[in-house]
N, C-alpha and C positions, 0 to 999 in steps of 0.2 A: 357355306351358303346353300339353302335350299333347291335353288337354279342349277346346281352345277349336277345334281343329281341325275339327268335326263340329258340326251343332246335335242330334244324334242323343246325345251325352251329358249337353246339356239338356234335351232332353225325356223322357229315361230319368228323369231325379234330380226332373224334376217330379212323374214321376207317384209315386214314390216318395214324393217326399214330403205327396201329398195322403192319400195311404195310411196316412203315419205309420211308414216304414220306412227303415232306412238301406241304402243301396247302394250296391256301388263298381264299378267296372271292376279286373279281376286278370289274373293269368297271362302268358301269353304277348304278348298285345299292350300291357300295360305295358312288358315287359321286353326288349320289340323298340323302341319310343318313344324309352325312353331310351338303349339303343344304337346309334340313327337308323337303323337298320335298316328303309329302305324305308316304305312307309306300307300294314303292315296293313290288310285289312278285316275280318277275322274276330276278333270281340269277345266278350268273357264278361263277364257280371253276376252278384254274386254280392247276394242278400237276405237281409237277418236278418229274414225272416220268409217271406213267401207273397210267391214271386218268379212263381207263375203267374199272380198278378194285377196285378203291376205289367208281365209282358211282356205281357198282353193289353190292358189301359190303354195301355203305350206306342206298340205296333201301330193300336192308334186312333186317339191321335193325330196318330202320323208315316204313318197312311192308308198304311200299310206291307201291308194286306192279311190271308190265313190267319195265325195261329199253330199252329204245328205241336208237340206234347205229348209226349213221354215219361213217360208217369205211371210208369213204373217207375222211372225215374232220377230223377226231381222235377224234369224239365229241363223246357223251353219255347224255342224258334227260330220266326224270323222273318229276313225280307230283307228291307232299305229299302233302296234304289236298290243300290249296288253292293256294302253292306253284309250279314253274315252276323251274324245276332246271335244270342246264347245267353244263357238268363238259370238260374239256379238258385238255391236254399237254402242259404244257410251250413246245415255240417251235419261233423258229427266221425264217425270211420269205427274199427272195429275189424276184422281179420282174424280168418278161420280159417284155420291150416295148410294147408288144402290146394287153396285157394283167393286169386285175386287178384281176388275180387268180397267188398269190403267191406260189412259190416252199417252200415246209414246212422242215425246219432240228428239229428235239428237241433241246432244250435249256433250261434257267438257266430263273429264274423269270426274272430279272435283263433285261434278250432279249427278254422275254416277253413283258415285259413292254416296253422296247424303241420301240416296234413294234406298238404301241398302238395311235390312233390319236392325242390326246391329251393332256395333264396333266392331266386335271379334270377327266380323264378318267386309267389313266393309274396310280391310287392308287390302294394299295391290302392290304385288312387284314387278317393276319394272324387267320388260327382256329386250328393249332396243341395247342395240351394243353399248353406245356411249352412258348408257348408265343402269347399264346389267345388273340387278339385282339390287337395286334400290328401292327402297321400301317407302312408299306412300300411305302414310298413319295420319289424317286431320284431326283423329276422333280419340287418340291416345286408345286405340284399339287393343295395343301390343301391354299398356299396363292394366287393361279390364281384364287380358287374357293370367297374366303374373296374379290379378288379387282372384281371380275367379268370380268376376264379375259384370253380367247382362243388361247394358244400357242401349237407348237407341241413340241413331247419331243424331236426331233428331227430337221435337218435342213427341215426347212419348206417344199422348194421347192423339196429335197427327197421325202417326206409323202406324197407330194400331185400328185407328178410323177408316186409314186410307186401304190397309189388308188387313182384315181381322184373322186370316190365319196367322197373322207374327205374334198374337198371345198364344197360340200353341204352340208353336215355334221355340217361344223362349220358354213356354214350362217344358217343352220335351230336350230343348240342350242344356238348361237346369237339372233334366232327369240324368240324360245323358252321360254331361261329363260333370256334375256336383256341382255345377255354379248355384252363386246366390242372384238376384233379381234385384237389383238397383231400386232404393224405395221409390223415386221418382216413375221407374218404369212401371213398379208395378201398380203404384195410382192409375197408370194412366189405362194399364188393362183395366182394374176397377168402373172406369169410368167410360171405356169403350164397350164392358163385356156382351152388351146387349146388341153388338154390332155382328158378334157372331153369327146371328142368325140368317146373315145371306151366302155362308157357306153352303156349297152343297154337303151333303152325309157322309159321299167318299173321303172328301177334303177333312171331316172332321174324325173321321174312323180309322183314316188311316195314321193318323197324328196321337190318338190312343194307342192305337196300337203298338207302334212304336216305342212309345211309351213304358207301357206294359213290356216290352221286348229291353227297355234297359238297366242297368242291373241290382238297382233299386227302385223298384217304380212308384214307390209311396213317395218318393222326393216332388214327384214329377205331379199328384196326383192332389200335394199338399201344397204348392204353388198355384194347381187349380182352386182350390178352396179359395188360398188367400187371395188369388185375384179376382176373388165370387164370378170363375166361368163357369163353375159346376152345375149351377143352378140353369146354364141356357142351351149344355149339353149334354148331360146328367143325371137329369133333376134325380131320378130315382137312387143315385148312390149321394146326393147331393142330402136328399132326404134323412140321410143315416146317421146323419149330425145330430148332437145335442144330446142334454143330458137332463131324462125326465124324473122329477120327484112327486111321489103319492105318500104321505102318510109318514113321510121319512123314510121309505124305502127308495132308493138312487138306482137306473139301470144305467149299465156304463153306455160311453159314447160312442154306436155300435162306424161310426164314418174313422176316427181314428182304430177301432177296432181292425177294420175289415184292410186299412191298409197293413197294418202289421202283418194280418194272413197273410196279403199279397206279398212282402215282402221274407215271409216267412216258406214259400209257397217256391219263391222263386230262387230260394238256396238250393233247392232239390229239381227243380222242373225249369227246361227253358221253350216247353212248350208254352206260345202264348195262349194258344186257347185253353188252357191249364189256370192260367194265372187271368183271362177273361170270369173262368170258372168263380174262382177266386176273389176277383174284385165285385161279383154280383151275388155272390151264396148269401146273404144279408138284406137282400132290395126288399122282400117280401114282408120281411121283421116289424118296419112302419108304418103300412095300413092293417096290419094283424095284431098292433100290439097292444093288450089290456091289463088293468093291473084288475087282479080278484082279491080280494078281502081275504085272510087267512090262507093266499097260497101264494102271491106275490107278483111278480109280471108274468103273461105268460104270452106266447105269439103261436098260437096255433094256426098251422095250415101255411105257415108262413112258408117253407120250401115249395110245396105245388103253385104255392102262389108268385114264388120270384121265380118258378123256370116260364110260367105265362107270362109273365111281366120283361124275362130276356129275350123270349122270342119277337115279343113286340121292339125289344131296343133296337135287335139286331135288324129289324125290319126298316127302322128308323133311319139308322145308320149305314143303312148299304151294307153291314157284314154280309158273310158267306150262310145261304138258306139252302146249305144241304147238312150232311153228317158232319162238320163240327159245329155247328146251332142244336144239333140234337146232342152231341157230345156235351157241351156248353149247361145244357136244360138239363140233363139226366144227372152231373155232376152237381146241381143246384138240387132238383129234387129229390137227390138221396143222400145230402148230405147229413143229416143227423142218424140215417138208419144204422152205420157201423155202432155208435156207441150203443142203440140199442141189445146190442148180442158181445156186446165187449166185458159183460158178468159171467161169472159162473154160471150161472143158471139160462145163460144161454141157452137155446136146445139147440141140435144136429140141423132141426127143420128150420130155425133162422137163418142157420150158418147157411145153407143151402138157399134160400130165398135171396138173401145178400150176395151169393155169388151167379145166382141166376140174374137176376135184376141188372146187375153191373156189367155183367160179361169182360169182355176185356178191358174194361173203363176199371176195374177194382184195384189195381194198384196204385190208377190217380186219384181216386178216391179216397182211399186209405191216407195217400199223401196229404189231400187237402183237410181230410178231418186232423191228422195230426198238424198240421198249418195251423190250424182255428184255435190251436190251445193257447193262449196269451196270458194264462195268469201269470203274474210274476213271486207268486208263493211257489218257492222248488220240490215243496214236498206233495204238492197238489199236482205240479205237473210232473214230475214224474210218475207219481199213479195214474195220471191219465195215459201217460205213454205208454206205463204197462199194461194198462187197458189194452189199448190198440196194436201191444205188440201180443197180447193174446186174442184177440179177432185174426191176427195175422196168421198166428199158429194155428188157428182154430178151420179158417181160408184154407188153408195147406194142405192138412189132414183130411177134409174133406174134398177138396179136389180133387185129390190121389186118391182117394176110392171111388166117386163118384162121376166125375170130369162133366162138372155141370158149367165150366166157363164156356161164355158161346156155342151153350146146350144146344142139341139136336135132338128131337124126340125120336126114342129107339124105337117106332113104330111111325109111317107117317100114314096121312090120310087115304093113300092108294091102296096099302097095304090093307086098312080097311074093310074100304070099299069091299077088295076082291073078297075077304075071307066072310064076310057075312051080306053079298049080295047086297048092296047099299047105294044108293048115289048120294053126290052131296048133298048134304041138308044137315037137323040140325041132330039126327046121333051120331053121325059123326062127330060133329062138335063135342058133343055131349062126351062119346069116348074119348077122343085128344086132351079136351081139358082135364078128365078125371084122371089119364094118365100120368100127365103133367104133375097136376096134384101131389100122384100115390110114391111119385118120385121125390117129388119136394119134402115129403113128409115123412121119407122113411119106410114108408109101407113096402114099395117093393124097390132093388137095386137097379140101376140107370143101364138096363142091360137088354137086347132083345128079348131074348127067352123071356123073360122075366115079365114085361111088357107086354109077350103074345096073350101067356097066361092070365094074366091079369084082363088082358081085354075079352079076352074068351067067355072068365065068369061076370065080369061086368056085363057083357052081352046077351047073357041067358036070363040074367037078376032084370035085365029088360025087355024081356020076350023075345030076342032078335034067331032068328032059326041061322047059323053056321050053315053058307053054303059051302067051305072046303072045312072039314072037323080038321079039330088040333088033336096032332099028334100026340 
């Protein structure tokens, strides 16, 4: 039995019980127990009565230290040893419209539990002694957990009216642990979807995320689809649906497309902002796309145009608006430059602009262009991969002579200054960037020396008088 694992759920159901109160353990760490899912520490108590006093009696006990209060929520938390524990009031909840902060009454386990997203979630076991480890299931919880499948205990379209984060909720434990979505429940997101919209950004960003973080994320991603929330948190990957015909030419369906990258993406990377990368390299593809008469579809500009269009989500959404937003953007807008130098006829001064550009981003890069490859002709994709494993070779090579990742110019604008009498303005500019250039290009190697000289004749080619001559 799950209970006997801890002496931390006898000593909760004691003090309960000196109290005269019944108490269970619920939620999430029941419904991980039975799964075998890992050994939780983070526990919920729920009290049919004054659960602020049985967490501070138990805290005593288990010499667990503070209790920490929520008088507004009626909560109570405590840590014993590696334990995180929560205790609260059974207590039954009503909605106003325009909110997902429920009016709270106390109540009976029983309203508890109907108030609870789930099944798989809305099991409690019991830790009063007389009936330790008894299991309270109304909702046949324990066989939704056996078939792998997401129902609420309630009429769907109720639960999801009354918190519309419980449709993210169940596509992200859909994502999660592989369940399927009860058809009942998933009408009911159908018909609440537009309810979403009085989440706040973070509530709804952080639930992507997550998402994205579990180990297939296109499960999670295609449950959105089918309960049409894509369209009211999304729209732009929501946009990537369909499948257009001109002329009888067909472009595939870049929205099942872009999840296969993702999922393709996240065999190799469990960076999320990798697999953010990932599920946006595409947004731009939809207001870019045209079909030309004798050349076929084309979407130009479509990467400069989805990393403007991610920095606006991210904005949307509350993500993070420092260097993984630029991380995010620059993976979007350089995503098709690898296959350009991925021929032979690549030149040196590609390879070299491609690892400048990228800097230390080029090996998730690399990853993500090789993600993007989805034919399912094996003779197609493996030429594309040896494509990409010669841009890899091609990266290397010129790395090791050149060391242009998270280039530094052999020459900076002080150095300048001093050698021909200069303040800032714009020959300076004018030197740094032809520098830059003559490096990119070949012209001269990534090396001071090399650099002084070059700036020297550059300088006289512009009347500039050398106030310290080169040696």
């Amino acid at each position: 039995m799950p209970l006997n694992d801890s002496p931390l759920f006898k000593a909760v159901g004691a003090e309960a019980d000196a109290l005269g109160l019944e108490c269970y353990v619920v939620g999430g760490w029941v419904r991980d127990q039975l799964l075998n899912r890992g050994k939780g520490k983070d526990v919920d108590f729920v009290v049919v009565g004054d659960a602020l006093a049985v967490a501070q009696n138990a805290a005593k006990a288990l010499k667990a230290g503070k209790v920490t209060v929520f008088k507004t929520y009626g909560t109570a938390q405590f840590r014993w040893k590696e334990w995180d524990v929560e205790f609260v009031g059974a207590r039954s909840e009503s909605y106003h419209p325009s909110s997902r902060n429920p009016d709270v009454q106390p109540g009976t386990l029983h309203e508890d539990q109907l108030r609870r997203d789930f099944t798989i979630n809305a099991m409690a076991y019991c830790v009063n002694s007389k009936r330790f480890g008894e299991l309270l299931d109304p909702f046949h919880g324990r066989e939704d957990l056996a078939a792998g499948l997401l129902r609420t205990p309630v009429e769907p379209e109720k639960t999801f009216a009354d918190d519309p984060l419980r449709m993210l909720r169940a596509v992200r434990f859909a994502s999660q642990l592989g369940f399927t979505i009860h058809d009942d429940t998933l009408a009911g997101m159908q018909k609440a979807a537009s309810r979403l919209s009085i989440l706040t950004p973070e509530r709804i960003s952080t639930e992507l995320t997550k998402i994205l973080e579990s180990p297939q994320p296109s499960v999670g991603f295609a449950w959105m689809h089918k309960g049409q929330l894509l369209p009211h948190i999304l729209p732009e990957v929501a946009a990537l649906g369909g499948v257009d015909e001109v002329e009888g030419h067909l472009h595939k369906d870049n929205f099942w497309h872009t999840l296969e990258v993702v999922d393709n993406l996240s065999r190799v990377s469990n960076n999320v902002w990798h697999r953010w990368a990932a599920l946006l390299h595409d947004i731009g593809k939809p207001p870019t796309k045209r079909y030309l008469k004798g050349t076929g579809w084309t979407f130009h500009g479509h990467e400069f145009l989805g990393g403007k269009m991610a920095k606006k989500i991210f904005r949307r959404l509350a993500l993070p608006q420092d260097e993984r937003m630029d991380y995010v953007v620059k993976l979007i807008q350089m995503s098709s430059r690898p296959i350009a130098v991925s021929s032979d006829l690549a030149t040196d001064s590609a390879v070299r602009r491609l690892l400048f550009d990228a800097g230390d981003a080029i090996d998730d890069l690399m990853q993500l262009c090789e993600a993007d490859i989805t034919t399912k002709n094996p003779k197609r994709k493996a030429r594309y991969l040896a494509n990409f494993q010669h841009v890899r070779e091609k990266l290397v090579e010129v790395e090791a002579r050149d060391h242009l990742r998270n280039w530094q110019p052999p020459v900076d604008g002080n150095q300048l200054m001093e050698w021909f009498g200069l303040t800032p303005g714009r020959e300076i500019g004018q030197l740094k960037n032809a520098i830059r250039e003559a490096v990119l290009d070949g012209e001269i190697p990534n090396t001071f020396d090399d650099a002084r000289t070059f700036a020297y004749r550059l300088a006289a080619d512009m009347g500039l008088e050398p106030k310290i001559p080169h040696a």
